[in-house]
N, C-alpha and C positions, 0 to 999 in steps of 0.2 A: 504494500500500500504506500501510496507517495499524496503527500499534503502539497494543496494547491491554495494557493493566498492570494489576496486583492490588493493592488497598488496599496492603500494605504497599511494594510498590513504590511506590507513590506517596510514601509516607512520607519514605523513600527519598531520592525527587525533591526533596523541600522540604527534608529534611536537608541534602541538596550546596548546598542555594539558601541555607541560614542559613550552612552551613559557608562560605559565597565574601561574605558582608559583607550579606546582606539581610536586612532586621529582620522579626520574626512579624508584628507590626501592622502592618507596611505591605504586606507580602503578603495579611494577611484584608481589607484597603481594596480590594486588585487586585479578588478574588474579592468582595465586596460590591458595587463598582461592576459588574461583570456583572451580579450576581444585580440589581439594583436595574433595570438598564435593559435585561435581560429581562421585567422584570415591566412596565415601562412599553410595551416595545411590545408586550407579552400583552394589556394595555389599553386599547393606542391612545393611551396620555398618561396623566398622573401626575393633574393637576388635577381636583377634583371626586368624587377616586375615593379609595374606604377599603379601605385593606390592614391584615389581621389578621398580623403576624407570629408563630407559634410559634415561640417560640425553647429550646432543651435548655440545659445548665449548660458544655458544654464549647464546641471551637472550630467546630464548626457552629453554635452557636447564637450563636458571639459574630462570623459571617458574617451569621446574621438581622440581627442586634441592629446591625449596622452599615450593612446594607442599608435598615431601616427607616428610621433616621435620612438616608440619600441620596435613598431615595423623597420621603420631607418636602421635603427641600431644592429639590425636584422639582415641588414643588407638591402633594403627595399628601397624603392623612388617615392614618397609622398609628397602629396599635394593636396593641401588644407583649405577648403571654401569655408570661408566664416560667414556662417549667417548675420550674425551679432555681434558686437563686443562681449565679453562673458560678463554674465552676472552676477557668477557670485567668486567667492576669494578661490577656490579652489580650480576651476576653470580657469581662472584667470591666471594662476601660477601656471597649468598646465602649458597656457597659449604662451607665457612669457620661456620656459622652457623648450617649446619649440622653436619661436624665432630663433633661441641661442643656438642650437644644432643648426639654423641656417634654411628650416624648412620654409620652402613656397607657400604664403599665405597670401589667399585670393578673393575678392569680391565677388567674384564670379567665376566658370573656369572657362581656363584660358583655351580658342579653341582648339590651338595646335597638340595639348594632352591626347596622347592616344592611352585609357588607361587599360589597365587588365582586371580591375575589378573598380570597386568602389564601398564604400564606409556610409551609412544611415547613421548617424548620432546628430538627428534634430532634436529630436523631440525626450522619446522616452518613454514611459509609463504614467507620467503627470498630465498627459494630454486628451482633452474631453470638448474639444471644440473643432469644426471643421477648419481646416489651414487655408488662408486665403492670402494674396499677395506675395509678398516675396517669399514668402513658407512654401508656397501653393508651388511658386515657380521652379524652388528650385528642388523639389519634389518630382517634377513634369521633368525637370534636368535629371535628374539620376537614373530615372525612369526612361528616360530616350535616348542614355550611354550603350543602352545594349550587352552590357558584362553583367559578369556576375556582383549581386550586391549580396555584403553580409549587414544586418540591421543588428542594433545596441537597445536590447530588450525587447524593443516590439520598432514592426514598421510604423515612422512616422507617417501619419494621420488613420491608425488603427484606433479603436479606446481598449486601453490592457485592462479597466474592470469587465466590459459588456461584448468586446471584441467587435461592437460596431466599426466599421470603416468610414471615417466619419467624412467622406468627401475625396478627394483629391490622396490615396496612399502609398507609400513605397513598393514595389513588388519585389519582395527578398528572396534571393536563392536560398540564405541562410540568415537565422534568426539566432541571438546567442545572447539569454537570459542569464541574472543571475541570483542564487541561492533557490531559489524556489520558480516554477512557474507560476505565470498568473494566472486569474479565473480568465482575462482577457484572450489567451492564446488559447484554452481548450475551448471557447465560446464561440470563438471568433468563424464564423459562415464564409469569408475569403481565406480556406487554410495555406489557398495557394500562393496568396501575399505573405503568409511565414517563411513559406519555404522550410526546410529542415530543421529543427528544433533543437538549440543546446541550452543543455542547465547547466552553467560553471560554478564549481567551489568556491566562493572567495571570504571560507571563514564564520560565516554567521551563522547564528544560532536563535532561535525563534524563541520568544519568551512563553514562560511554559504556562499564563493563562490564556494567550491566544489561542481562537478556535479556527480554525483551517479545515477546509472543503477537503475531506477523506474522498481519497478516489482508487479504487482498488481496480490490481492487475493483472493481467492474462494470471499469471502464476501464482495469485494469490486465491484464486475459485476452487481447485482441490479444498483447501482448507476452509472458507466458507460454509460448503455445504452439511445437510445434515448427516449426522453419521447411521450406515444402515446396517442393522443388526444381521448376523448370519439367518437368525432363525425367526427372520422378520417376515411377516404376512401380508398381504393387502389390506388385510382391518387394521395394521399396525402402521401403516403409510399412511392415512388421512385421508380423508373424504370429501371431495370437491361438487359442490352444485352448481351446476350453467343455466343461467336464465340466460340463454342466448339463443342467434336463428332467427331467422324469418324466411316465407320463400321469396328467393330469389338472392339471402343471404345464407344458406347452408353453411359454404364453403368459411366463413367467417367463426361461426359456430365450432367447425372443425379444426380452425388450426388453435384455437383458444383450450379444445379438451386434449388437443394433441400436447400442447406448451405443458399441457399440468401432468400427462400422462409421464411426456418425457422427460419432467422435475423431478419424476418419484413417485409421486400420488398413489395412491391405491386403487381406490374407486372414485370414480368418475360419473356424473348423472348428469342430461343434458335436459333440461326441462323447454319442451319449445312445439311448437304448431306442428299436430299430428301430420301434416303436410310431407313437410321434411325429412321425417323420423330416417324414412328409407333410406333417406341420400346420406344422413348422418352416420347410418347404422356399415354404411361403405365405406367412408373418408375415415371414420374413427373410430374402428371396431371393436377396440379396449374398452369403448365408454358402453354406457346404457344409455338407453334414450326415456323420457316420458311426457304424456300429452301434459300438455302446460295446464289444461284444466288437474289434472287429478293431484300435478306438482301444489298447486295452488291451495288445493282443498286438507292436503295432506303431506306434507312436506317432506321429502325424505331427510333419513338421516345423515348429515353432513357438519364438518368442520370449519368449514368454507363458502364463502357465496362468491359465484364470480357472477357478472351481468355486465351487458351492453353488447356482447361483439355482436352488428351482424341484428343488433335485436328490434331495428327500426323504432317508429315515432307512432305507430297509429294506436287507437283509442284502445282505452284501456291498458297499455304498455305501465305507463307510470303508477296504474294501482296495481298490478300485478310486482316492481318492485316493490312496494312500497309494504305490500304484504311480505314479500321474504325474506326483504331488509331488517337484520335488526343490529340499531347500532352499538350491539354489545358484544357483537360476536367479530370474528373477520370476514372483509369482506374485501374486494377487488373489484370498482367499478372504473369501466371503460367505456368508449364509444358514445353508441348510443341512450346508456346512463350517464353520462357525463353530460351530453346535451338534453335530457329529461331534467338533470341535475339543475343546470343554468336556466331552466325555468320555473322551478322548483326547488330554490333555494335552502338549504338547512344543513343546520352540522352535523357532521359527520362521527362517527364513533372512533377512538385512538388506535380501535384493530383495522380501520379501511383505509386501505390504499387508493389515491385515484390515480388515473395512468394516462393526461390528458398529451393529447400533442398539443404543436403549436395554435391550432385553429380552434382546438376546442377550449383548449385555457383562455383564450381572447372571449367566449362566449360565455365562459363563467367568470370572467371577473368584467363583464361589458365592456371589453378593448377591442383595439386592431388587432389584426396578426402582427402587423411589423410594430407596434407599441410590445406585445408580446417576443415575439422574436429579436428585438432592440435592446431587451434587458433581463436576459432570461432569469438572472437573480432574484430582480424585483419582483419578480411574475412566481415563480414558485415561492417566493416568501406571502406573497401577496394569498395565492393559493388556500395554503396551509392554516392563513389568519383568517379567510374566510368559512372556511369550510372545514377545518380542525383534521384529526389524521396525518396520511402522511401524503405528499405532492411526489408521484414521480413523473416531473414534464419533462416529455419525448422531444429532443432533437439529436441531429450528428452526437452531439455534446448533450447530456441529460442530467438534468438537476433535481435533485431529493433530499426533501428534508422532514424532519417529522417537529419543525419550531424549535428543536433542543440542536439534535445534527443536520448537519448539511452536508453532501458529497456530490461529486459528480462522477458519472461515466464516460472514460475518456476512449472505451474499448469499443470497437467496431468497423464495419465496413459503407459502403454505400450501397451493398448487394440489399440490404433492410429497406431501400428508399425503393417498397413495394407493397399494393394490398397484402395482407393479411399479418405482415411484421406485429402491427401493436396488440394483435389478437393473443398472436402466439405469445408476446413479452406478457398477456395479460395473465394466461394461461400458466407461462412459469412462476410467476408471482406466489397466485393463487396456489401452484402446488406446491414451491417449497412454503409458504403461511400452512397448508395439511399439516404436514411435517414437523410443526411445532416452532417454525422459523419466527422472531417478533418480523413484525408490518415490516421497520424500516430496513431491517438487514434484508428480508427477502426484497422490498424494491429494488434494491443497489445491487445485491446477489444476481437477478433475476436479468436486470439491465447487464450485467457484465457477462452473462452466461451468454445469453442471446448474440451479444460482441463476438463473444471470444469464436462461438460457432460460425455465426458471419463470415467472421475473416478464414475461416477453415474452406466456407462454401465459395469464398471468392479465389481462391489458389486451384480450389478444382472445375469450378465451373465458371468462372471470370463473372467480374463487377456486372454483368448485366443478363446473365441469364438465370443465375439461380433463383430457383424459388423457395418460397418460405418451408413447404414441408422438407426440400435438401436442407435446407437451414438445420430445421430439428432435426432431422435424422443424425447430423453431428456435432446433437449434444453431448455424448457419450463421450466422444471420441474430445470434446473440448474440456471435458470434464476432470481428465485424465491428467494426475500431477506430470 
């Protein structure tokens, strides 16, 4: 598991690091010696080779500004565009240290540089406003060099808390953070504007009441999961109920009992319109099926409520939750309970997980999509305070929290950017909560299982033809320490 922080946490970090006897300029040396020999093996070696540094007026730029001069000392050609004068004393020792070694410092660059890479330290992690004017410009300059750029923390005009691209931003071959990643960079919807991602050492140490977004990984899921007894049974795994299905939604229905089947689960009951039974009783032959009236009248016995996939809007839908909801037990709503939800307001119980994506969380909290997708933070915090439980909102990057933790999932593929993905995530949930799992581990469990198999289904059947049931099928095999 690796801890992801928010610019100001970060801040934070370097606060405690001044507060215990470490000096600013010897910490932006740490972080320049990175950045410097990143760049040199971006280029295979320093010698022979001309680095354009961008540098801004604050303490990114005074991380350029000090990296260029170590390039040099490296054997390298630099060449320093100054955005600004520096602002503050530590940049400004850096920039007065360069002139001394004799480095090219330019207004602009000059056009005859032919360079072989280039340097981003405009901005930083401090920046939450679109770049216009000379920022904007010489942005559009580093961008229309054509080399490879490596960026100092996050591309300038990226925002490193929401990963919005706020306008006008750098497009990095390489990205080279340091001590921790931000929430910006696993957020961030342009991953392509990162380009490759380094986390450099340079020392720090997080202060130990800070709380940090837990984001668990490929090889942390073996140890996650529930432990299964030799002499364990089907009554012994958990028992999952699906209010899901409609016709002309089967197939919805099915990858949702197939997600809990392939968690673990034991028994499986799909409560839904005698219609469908058939088709159900084909796609998902582990499960049981039963007419939704007799589910209704008589409930089977179960651990677990899952509802929504698949489960349409027409009449009478929301009193039929509303009878098998109960908000003391666990329960897993998705889909089309989540938008019965948003019209139908009320809290939720501390065992329910909801598992909205980007469009349906815009619907429960009365937003946009892109107010939602702009600040996915605010959005599942927002969630959580509305509707109580635990928020896991679906994107590339997925965020959970149950109001006390917060993590994200950094695991997956783009093979899931297809029908039936949030069914089946709804489906794992629901079956490791059978299992005994609390709400918010199994959310975070659930989202990184679904990942880890993705990326299995995208090696053998590529980024655009697997489907969600190749998906499941290698859970097993993602499962596997």
């Amino acid at each position: 598991m690796r801890h992801i922080i928010t610019p100001e946490q970060m801040r934070r970090v370097e606060q405690a690091a001044f507060d215990a006897g470490v000096l600013s300029l010897d910490l932006m040396e740490r972080a320049s010696r990175a950045v410097a020999d990143a760049l040199v093996h971006m280029l295979g070696g320093a010698a022979g080779k001309t680095v354009v540094f961008f540098c801004g007026a604050g303490n990114n730029g005074g991380d350029g500004l000090a990296a260029a001069r170590l390039f040099a000392l490296q054997g390298g050609q630099a060449h320093i565009v100054l955005m600004d004068e520096p602002s503050t004393p530590d940049a400004g020792t850096n920039l007065h240290r360069a002139k001394q070694m004799g480095l090219p410092v330019h207004e602009d660059l000059p056009p005859h540089i032919h360079a072989d890479a280039a340097v981003d330290a405009l901005f930083g992690i401090g920046l939450n406003r679109p770049l216009e004017g000379r920022a904007a410009a010489l942005v559009h300059q580093i961008n229309a060099l054509g080399v490879p750029v490596l960026a100092v923390d996050i591309p300038s005009g990226m925002d490193a808390l929401t990963g919005r691209s706020l306008g006008v931003t750098v497009r990095a071959q390489r990205t080279i953070t340091f001590h921790r990643l931000k929430t910006g960079h696993c957020l961030a919807a342009d991953q392509e504007a990162l380009g490759a991602l380094t986390v450099a050492n340079i020392g720090l140490m997080d202060p130990p009441d800070m709380q940090a977004f837990e984001a668990l990984e490929e090889g942390d899921l073996a140890t996650q999961l529930p432990v299964r007894p030799r002499a364990a049974h089907k009554g012994s795994n958990g028992r999952v109920l699906l209010y899901c299905g409609s016709l002309g939604m089967a197939g919805a229905a099915a990858m949702a009992a197939l997600g809990c089947l392939r968690a673990g689960a034991g028994l499986v009951t799909i409560a839904c319109d005698e219609r469908i039974i058939p088709v159900l009783q084909v796609l998902a032959p582990n499960a049981t099926c039963l007419p939704l009236a007799q589910a209704l009248d008589a409930p089977p016995r179960h651990d677990v409520l899952l509802a929504g996939c698949g489960l349409g809007k027409g009449p009478g839908v929301w009193q039929g939750l509303s009878r098998l909801y109960d908000a003391g037990q666990p329960a897993v709503l998705d889909a089309d309970a989540l938008n019965l939800l948003a019209q139908h307001p009320m809290r939720l119980g501390s065992r329910t997980v909801i598992t909205p994506h980007v469009g349906e969380a815009a619907r429960l909290l009365d937003q946009t999509p892109e107010q939602v997708a702009g600040d996915m933070l605010a959005a599942g915090r927002a969630l959580h305070a509305r509707y109580g439980g635990v928020s896991l909102l679906k994107s590339h990057c997925s965020m959970i929290t149950d109001g006390e933790r917060q993590g994200l999932n950094t695991v997956g593929s783009p093979v899931l950017a297809k029908g039936g993905s949030g069914d089946a995530l709804a489906g794992i949930v629901a079956g490791l909560m059978a299992q005994g799992m609390a709400a918010y581990d199994a959310a975070r469990t659930g989202a990184l299982w679904l990942g880890k198999a993705s990326l299995l289904a995208e090696q053998r059947h590529g980024v655009y033809s697997a489907l969600t049931g190749e998906v499941l099928a290698l859970m097993g095999e993602a499962a596997r320490p």
